[in-house]
VEXPA-276742 format. One record per atom (N, C-alpha, C): y, x negated, z. Coordinates in steps of 0.1 Angstrom, whole numbers, plus 2048, in hexadecimal, padded with zeros to 3 digits. Layout:
REM VEXPA-276742
YXZ;...
//
This chain:
REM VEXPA-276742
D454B944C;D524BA453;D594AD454;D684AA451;D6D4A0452;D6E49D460;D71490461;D74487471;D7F482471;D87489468;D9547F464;D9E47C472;DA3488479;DA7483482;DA4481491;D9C480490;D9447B49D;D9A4704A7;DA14684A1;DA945B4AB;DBB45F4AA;DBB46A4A5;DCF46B49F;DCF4734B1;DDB4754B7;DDA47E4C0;DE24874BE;DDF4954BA;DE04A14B6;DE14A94BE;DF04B04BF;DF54B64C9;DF24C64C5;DEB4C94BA;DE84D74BB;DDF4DB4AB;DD24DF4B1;DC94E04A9;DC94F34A4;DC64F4495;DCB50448E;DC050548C;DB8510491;DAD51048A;DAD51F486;DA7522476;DA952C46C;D9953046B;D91538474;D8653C46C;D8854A45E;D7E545458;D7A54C446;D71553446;D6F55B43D;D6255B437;D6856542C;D6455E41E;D6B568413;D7956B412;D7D564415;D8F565419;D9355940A;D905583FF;D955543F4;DA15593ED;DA45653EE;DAE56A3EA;DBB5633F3;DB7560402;DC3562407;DC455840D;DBC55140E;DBB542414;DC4536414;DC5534407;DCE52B3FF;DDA52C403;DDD53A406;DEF53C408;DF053B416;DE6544421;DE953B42E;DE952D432;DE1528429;DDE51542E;DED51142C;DF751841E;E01510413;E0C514420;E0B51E428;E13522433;E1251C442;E00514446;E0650E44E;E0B50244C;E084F9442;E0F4EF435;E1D4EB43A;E224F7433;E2E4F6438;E344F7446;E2F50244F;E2F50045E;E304F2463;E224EB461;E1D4DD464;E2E4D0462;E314D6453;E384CB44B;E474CB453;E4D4D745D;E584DA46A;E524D347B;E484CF47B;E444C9488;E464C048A;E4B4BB49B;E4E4AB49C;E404A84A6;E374B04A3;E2C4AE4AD;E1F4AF49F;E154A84A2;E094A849A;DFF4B149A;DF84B648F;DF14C148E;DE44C0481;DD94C748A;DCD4C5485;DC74D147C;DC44D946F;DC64DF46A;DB44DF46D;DB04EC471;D9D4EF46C;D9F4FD465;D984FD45B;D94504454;D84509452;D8151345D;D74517463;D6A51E457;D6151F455;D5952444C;D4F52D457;D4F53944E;D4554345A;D3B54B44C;D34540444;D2B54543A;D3154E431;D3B54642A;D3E54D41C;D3554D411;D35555408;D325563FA;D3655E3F1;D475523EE;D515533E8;D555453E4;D605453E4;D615353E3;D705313EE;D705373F9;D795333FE;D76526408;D6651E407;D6251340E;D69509407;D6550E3F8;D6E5063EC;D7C4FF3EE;D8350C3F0;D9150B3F1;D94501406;D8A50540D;D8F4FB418;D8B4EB412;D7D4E840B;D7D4DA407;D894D8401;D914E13FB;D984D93F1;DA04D43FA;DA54DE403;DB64D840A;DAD4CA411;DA04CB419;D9D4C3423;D9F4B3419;D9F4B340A;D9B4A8406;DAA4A63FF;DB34AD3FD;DC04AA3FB;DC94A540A;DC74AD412;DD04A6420;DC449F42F;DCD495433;DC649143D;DC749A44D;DCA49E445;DCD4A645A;DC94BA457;DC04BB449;DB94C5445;DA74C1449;DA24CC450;D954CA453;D8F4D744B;D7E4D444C;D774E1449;D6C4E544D;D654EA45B;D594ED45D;D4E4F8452;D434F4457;D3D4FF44F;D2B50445A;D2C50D459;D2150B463;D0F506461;D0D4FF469;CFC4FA468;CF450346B;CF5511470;CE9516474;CEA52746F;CE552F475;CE353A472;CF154747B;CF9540482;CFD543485;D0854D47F;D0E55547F;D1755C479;D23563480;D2F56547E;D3A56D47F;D48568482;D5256C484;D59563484;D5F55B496;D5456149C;D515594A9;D4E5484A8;D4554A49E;D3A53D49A;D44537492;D4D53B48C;D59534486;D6452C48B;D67536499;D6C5304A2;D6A5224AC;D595264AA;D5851C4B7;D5650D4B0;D4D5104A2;D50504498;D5B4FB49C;D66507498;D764FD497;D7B4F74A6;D714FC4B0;D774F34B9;D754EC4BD;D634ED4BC;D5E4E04BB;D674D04B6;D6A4DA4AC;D734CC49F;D7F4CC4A3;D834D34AD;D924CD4B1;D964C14B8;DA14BA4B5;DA44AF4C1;DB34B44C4;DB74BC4C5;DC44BF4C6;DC74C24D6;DD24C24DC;DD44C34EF;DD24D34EE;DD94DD4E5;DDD4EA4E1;DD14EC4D6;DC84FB4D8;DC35014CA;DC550A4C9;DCB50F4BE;DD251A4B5;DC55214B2;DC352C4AE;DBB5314A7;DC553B4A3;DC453F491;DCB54948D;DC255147F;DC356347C;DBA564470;DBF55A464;DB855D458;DB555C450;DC255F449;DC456C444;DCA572440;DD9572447;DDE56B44C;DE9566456;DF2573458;DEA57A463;DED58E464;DF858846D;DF9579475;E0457947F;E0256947A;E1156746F;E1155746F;E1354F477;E0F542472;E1453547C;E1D535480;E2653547D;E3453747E;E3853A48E;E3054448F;E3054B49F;E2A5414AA;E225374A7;E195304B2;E295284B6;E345254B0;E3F5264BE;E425294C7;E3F5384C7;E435414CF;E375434D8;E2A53D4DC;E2253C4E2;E2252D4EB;E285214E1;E235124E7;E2E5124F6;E395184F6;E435134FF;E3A51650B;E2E52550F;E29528513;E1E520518;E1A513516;E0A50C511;E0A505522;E13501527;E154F9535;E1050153D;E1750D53D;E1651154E;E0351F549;DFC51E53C;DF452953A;DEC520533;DDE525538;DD651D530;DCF529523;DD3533523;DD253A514;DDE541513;DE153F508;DED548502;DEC5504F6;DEC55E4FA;DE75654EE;DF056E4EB;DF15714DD;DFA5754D4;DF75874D2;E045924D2;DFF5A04DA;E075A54CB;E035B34C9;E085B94C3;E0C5C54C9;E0C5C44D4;E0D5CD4DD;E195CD4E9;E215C74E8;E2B5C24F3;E385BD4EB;E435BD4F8;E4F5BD4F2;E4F5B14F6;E4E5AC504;E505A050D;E44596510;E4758D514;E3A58651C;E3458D526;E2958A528;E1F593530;E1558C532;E19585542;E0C57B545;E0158754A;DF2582548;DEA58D54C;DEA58A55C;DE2597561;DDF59956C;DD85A556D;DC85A156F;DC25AD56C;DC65BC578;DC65C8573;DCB5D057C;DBD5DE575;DB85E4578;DAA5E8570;DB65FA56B;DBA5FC577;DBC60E576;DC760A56E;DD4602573;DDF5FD567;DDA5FD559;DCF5F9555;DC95F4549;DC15FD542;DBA60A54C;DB661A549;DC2620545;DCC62154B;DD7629547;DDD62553B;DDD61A53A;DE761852E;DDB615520;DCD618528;DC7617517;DC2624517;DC263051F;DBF63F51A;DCF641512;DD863D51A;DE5646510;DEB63E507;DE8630500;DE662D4F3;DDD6354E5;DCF6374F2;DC76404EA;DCB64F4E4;DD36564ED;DD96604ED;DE56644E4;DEC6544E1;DF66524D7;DF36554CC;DE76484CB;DE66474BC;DDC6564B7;DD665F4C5;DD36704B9;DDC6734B4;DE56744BA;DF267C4BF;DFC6764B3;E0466B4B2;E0E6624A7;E0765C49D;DF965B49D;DF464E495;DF164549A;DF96424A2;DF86354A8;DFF62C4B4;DFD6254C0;E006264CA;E0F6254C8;E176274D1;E236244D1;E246184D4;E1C6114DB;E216004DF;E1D5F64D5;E1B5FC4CB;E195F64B8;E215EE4B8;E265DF4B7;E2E5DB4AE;E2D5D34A6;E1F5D349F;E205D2492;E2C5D5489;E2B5CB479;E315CF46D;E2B5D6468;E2D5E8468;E295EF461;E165F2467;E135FF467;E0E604471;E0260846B;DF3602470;DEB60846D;DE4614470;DD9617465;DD4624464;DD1627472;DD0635476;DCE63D47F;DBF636484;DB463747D;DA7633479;DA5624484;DAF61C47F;DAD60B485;DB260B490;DC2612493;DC761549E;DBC61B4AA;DB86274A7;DAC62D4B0;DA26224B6;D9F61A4AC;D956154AD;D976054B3;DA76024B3;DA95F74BB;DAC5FA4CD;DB46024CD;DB960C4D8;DAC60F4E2;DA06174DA;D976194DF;D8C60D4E1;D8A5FE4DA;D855F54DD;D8E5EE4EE;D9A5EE4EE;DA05EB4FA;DA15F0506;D9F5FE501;D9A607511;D87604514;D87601506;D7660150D;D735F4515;D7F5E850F;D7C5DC519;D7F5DF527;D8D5E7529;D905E6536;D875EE53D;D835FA53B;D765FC541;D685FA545;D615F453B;D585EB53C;D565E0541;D615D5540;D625C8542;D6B5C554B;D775CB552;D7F5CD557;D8A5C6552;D8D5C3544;D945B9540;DA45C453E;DB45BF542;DBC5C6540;DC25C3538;DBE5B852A;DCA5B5522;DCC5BD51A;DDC5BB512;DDF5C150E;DD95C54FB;DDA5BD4FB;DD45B64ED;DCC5AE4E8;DC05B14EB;DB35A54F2;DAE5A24E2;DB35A84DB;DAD5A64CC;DB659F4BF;DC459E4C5;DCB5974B9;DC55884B8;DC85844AC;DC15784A8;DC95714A2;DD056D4B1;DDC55F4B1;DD855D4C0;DD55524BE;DD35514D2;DD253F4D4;DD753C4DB;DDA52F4DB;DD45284EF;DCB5204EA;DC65174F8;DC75084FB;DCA507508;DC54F950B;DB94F5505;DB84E74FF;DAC4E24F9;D9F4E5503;DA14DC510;D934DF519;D914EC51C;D9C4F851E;D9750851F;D8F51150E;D93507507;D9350D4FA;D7C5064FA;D7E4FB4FD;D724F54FA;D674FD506;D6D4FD515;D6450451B;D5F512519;D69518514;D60527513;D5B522502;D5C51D4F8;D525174F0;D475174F4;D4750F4FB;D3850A504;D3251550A;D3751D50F;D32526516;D2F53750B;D315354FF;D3253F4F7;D245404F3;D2254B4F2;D125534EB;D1555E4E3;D215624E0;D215704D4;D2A5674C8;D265694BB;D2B5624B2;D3456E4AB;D345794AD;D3958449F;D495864A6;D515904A7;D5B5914A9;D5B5974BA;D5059A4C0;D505984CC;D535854D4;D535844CD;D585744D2;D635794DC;D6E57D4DA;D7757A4DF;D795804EC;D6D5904ED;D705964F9;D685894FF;D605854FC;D56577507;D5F57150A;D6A567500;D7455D509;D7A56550F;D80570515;D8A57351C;D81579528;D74580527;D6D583530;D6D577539;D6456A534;D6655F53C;D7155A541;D7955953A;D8B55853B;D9155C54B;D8956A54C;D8B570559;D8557055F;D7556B55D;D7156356D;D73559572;D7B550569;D8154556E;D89540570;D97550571;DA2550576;DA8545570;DA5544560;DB353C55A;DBE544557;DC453F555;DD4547557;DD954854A;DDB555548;DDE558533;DED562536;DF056352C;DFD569526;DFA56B51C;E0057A51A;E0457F50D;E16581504;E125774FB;E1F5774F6;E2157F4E8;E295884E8;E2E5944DB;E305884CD;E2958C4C0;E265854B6;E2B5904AD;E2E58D4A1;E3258F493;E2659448F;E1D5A348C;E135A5488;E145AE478;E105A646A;E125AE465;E015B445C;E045BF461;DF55C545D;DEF5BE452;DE45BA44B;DE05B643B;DD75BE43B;DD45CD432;DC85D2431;DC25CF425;DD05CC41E;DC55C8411;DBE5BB40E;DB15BD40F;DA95B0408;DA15B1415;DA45B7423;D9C5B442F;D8D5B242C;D875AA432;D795A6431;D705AE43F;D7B5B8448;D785BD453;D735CC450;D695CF455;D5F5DB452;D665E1460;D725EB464;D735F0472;D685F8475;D62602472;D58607476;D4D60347C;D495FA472;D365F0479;D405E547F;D475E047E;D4B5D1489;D4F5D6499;D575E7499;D595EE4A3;D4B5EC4A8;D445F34A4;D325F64AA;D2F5E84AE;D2F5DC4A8;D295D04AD;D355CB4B7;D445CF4B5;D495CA4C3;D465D14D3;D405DF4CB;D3A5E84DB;D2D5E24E0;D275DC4D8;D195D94DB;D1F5CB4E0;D255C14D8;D2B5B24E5;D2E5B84F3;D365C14F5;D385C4500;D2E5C7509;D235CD505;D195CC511;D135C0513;D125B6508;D0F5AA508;D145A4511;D225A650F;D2D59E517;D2C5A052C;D285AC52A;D275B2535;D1D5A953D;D105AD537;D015AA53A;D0459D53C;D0958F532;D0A587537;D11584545;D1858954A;D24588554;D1858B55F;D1259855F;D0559D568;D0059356B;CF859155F;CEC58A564;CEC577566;CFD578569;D05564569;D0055C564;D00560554;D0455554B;D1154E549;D1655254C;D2954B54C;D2854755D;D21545567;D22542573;D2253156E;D2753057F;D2B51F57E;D1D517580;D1151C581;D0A511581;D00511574;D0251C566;CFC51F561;D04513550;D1651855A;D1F50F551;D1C502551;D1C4FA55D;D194EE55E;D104E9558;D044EF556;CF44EB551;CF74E853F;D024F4538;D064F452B;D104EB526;D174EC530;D264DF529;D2B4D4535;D204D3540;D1C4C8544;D2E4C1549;D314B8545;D3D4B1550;D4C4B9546;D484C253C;D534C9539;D574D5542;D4E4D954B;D514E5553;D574DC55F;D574D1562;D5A4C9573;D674CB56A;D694C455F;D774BB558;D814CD55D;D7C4D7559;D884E1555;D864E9563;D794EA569;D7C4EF579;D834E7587;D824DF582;D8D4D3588;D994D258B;D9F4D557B;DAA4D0572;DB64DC574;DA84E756B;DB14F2568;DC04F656F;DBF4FB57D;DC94FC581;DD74F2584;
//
């Protein structure tokens, strides 16, 4: 992994986890390229590896060894998913702001404007496909039953929820199956967001690094973890309405088995909460004077 910018001060770090994304890779990097090349503010480009075998590790050395403000993790251990991709790249961030966006740029850069104006008064800002307006959270449990049984009820019923606004609308199949992953958080977990699964979500560096620290699911349950913790610790998030355009083709996403291992995070997610692993003296012991720095700070 490069150290390139380690001493520059980098006002907002992108981090892109992969795996097998060669097809499509090249053209998101050449897009935030250009994004980057419209900023009066500095930016740290990671390019996450989550155990390819393809050549898209290839294609991140390449950009990392053509530009200096292009990085590339790759992981040391056995770890797997695109959780473990994520947390890689944060490790490697120095940026005040971390971006995280897919692969496949289903919601481009382009949009993390429409999120930074947001970055002051919220320490996560996450990107919805599901909303017309801003919508800071506030968990509400029955608010959050009601509106995820009759999304569910839409998408039997239309295909698909009516509060879609996506470019162009996916299968009945993913729709169910996202709809029905979001009622199952709000019930389980008591989480009420709206969109807990788009993958444009933008944090303060120290919130972004503490729930890092505090992470144990590596696959695409990652994210119900940060927002689970997210809401024990009463950091303050917003959901802001993004440009989502579906990419099915080329997906490297299995919905059926990744559904099944996001139901199984969720008891994970749970269990940890139970049995206070995310409590504050369990955090302390793991990330040590990072948990004083952001329980201190945060507010």
């Amino acid at each position: 992994m490069s150290q390139k910018n380690e001493k520059e001060e980098i006002y907002l770090s992108i981090i892109v986890p992969f795996k097998n994304e060669e097809k499509r890779l090249r053209e998101t990097i050449k897009q935030i390229l250009e994004y980057i090349g419209k900023c009066n503010f500095k930016c740290q480009i990671i390019l996450s590896d989550s155990h390819s075998n393809d050549h898209s590790l290839e294609i991140a050395k390449e950009y990392a060894k053509k530009f200096d403000h292009i990085e590339y993790t790759e992981p040391k251990d056995d770890r797997k998913g695109k959780g473990q991709a994520i947390q890689d790249g944060i490790w490697a961030s120095n940026g005040k702001y971390v971006l995280f966006m897919d692969a496949d740029s289903s919601t481009k850069i382009f949009d993390v404007d429409k999120l930074l104006p947001f970055a002051n008064n919220y320490e996560i800002v996450m990107g919805s496909r599901y909303i017309k307006e801003p919508h800071p959270y506030q968990s509400n449990y029955f608010q959050a039953l009601f509106h995820g049984i009759k999304s569910l009820f839409e998408v039997l019923i239309f295909g698909h929820s009516k509060d879609y606004m996506a470019k162009g609308k996916q299968g009945r199949l993913r729709q169910f199956i996202s709809r029905g992953g979001n009622l199952a958080f709000a019930v389980l977990l008591n989480q009420s967001y709206i969109d807990q699964r788009c993958g444009f979500k933008l944090y303060r560096a120290p919130i972004a690094k503490f729930l890092a620290g505090l992470q144990r699911i590596y696959h695409f349950g990652f994210d119900t973890e940060y927002l689970a913790i997210a809401q024990k610790y009463k950091f303050k998030t917003i959901e802001i309405p993004v440009d989502w355009f579906d990419v099915a083709e080329g997906a490297t996403v299995n919905p059926i088995k990744d559904s099944i291992n996001s139901f199984r995070d969720i008891f994970k997610v749970q269990w940890n909460l139970i049995s206070g692993k995310y409590n504050k003296k369990n955090a302390r012991k793991k990330i040590g004077n990072l948990f004083e720095e952001v329980i201190l700070n945060w507010k």
